[in-house]
C-alpha positions as CSV (number, residue, x, y, z in Angstrom):
1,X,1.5,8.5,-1.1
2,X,-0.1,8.5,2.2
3,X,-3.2,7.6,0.9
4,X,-1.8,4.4,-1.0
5,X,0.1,4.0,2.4
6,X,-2.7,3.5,4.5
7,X,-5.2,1.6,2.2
8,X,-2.1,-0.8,1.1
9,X,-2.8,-3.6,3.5
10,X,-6.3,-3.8,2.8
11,X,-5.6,-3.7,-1.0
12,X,-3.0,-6.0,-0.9
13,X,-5.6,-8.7,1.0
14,X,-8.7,-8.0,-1.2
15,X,-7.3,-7.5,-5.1
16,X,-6.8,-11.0,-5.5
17,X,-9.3,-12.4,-4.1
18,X,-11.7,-9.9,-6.0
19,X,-10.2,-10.3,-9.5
20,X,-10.6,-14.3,-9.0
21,X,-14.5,-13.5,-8.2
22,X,-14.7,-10.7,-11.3
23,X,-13.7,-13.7,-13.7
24,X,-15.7,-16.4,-11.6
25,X,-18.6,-14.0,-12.4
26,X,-17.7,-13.3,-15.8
27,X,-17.4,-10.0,-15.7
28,X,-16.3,-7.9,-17.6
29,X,-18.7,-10.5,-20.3
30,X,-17.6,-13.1,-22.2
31,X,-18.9,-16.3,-23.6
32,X,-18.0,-19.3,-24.2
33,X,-16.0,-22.1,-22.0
34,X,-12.5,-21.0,-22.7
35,X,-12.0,-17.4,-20.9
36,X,-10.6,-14.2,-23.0
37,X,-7.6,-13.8,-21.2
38,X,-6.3,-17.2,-23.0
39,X,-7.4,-16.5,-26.6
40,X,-5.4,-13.3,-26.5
41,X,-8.7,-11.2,-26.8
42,X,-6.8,-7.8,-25.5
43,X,-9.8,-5.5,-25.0
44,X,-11.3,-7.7,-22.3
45,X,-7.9,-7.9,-20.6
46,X,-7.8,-4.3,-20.5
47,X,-11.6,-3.8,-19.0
48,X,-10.9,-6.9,-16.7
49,X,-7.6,-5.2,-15.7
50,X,-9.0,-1.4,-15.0
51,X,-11.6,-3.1,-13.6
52,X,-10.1,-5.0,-11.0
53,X,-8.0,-2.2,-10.3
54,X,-11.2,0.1,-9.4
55,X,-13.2,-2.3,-8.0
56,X,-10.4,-3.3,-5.5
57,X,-9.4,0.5,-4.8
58,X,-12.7,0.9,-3.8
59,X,-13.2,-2.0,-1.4
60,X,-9.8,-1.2,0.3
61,X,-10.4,2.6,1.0
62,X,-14.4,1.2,2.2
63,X,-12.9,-1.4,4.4
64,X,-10.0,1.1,5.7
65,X,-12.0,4.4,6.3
66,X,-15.6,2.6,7.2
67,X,-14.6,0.0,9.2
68,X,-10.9,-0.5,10.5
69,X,-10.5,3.8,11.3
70,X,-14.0,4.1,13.1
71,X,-12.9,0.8,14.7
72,X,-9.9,2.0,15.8
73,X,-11.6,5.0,17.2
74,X,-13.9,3.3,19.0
75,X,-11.5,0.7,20.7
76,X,-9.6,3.8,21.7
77,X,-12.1,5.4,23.5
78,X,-13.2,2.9,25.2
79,X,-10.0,1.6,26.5
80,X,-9.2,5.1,28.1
């Protein structure tokens, strides 16, 4: 839990904006002009879904413990 806890801002920012870009990009694949998310097509929902799900987890816990932490750390130092 304290691992959700302290990558749950950064999660909470990014996941929408990267499951708007996954589908932008079209991936998981799909062709055509209607996307498969509004034909029903279930197995891409579910690879879009995990997807998203990974793909944000991972840019939250980069952002949190390679940028914002060593930050932190930094800002802390220097103000003392």
């Amino acid at each position: 839990m304290k691992f959700i806890a302290t990558i749950s801002f950064n999660l909470y920012i990014y996941h929408h904006f990267i499951c708007v870009k996954l589908k932008e990009f079209r991936i998981p694949f799909y062709s055509g002009d209607i996307p498969p998310n509004m034909q029903s097509n279930r197995e891409w929902q579910w690879k879009y879904t995990i997807l998203c799900i990974v793909v944000s987890l991972i840019v939250a816990v980069i952002k949190t413990y390679f940028v914002e932490k060593p930050l932190c750390k930094h800002i802390k130092e220097k103000s003392s």
